[in-house]
C-alpha positions in Angstrom: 35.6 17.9 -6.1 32.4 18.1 -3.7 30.6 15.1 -3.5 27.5 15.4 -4.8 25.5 11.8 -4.5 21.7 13.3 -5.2 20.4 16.4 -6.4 16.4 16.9 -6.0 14.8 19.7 -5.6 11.5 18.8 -3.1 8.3 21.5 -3.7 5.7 22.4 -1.3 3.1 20.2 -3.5 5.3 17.2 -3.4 5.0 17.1 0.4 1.6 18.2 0.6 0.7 15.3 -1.9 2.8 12.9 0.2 1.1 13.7 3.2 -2.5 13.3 1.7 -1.0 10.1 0.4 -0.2 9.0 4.0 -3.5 9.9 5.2 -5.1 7.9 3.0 -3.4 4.9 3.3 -3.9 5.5 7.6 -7.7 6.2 6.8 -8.2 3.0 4.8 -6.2 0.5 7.2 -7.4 1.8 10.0 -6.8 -1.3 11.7 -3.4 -2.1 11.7 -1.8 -2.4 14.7 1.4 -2.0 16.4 3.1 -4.8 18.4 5.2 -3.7 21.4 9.5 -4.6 21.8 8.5 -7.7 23.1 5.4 -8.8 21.4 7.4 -8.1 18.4 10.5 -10.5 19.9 8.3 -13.2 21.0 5.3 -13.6 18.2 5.7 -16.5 15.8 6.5 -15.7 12.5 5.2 -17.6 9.4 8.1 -16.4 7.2 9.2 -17.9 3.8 10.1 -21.3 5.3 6.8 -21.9 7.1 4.7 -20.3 4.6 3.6 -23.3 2.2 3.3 -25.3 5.7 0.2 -22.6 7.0 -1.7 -23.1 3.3 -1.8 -26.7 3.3 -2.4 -27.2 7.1 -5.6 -24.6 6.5 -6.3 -26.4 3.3 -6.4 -30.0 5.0 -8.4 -28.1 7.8 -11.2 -26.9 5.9 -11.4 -30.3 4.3 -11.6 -31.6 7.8 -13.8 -29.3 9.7 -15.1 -31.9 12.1 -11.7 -32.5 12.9 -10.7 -28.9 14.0 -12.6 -27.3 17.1 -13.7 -23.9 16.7 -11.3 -22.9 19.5 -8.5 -23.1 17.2 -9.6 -20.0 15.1 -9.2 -21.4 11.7 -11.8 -19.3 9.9 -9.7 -16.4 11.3 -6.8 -17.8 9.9 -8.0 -18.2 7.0 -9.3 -14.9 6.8 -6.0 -13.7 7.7 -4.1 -15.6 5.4 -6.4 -14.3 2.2 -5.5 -10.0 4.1 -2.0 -11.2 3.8 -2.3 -12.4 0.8 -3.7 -9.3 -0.4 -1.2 -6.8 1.3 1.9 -8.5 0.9 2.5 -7.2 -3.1 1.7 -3.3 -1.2 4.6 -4.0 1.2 7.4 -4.9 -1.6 6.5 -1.9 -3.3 6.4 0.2 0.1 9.3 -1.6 1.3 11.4 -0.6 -2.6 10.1 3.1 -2.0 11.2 3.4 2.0 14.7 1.9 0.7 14.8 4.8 -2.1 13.9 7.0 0.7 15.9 6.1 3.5 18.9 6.1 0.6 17.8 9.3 -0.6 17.9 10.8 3.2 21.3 9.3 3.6 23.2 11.1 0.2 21.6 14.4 0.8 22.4 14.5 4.4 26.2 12.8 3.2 26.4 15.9 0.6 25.7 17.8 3.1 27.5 16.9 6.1 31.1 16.5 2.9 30.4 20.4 1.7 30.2 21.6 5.7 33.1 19.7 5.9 34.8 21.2 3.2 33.8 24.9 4.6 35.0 24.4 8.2 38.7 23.0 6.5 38.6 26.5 4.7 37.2 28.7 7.6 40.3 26.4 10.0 42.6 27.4 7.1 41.8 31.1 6.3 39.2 32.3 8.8 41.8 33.8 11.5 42.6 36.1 8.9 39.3 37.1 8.0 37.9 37.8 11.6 36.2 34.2 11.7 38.3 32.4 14.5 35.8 32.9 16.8 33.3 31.5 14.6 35.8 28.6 13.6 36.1 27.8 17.3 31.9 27.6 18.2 31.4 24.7 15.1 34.8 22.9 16.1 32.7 22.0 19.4 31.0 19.5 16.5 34.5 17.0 16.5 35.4 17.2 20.1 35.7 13.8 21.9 34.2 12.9 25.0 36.9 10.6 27.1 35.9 7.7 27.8 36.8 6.6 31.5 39.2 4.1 32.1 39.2 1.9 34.5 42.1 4.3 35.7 39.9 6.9 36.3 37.0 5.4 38.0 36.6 7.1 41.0 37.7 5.7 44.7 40.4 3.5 43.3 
């Protein structure tokens, strides 16, 4: 039995709304950045565990502003903190739809891949006789293995 793991049908105006979607959401955040490999390897993180830490620190700072120099930036953080806030509810829901996506990518392109499968057994099978061999032979190149070099093989040894 083919394996059929989604079936959707996508229209012209589903994608055309998706991508007016999309530029809306670049038009109105138009300031979101993005952080290079090693920005994004080195930057702190407040995560979970440090989360409750960063409120109450900012919370005993603006109780204390002679305390805290301006060189620290805590009005910024706290600005930050109130955008975060405010976006992190969009990226659970943006994160549950990419998953549905990303899922939904993965079983059509599986259904796919399992019914092209399922024709190139039948073409190996019966195609000779049907004047396909040739045609057999050009989507086999699709399973051959590269060898890997051994250490036998390295050349100058």
């Amino acid at each position: 039995m083919a394996q059929n793991l989604v079936q959707t049908i996508i229209t012209d105006e589903q994608i055309a709304e998706a991508k007016a979607a999309l530029d809306v959401l670049e038009r109105i955040f138009p300031d979101f950045i993005v952080l290079d490999v090693a920005d994004r390897r080195s930057i702190r993180r407040m995560g979970t565990k440090f989360e409750q830490f960063c409120r109450q620190t900012l919370v005993v700072g603006a109780e204390n502003p002679k305390l805290i120099p301006e060189t620290v930036g805590m009005q910024d953080a706290i600005a930050d903190l109130a955008a975060y806030d405010k976006l992190f509810p969009l990226h659970a829901r943006l994160t549950r739809i990419m998953t549905r996506w990303d899922d939904t990518l993965l079983a059509l392109g599986s259904d796919v891949y399992d019914a092209s499968r399922d024709i190139y057994l039948l073409l190996k099978a019966f195609g000779k006789s049907m004047g396909l061999d040739e045609l057999r032979k050009g989507l086999s190149s699709a399973f051959s293995r590269s060898r890997r070099k051994s250490k036998d093989d390295s050349p100058g040894e």
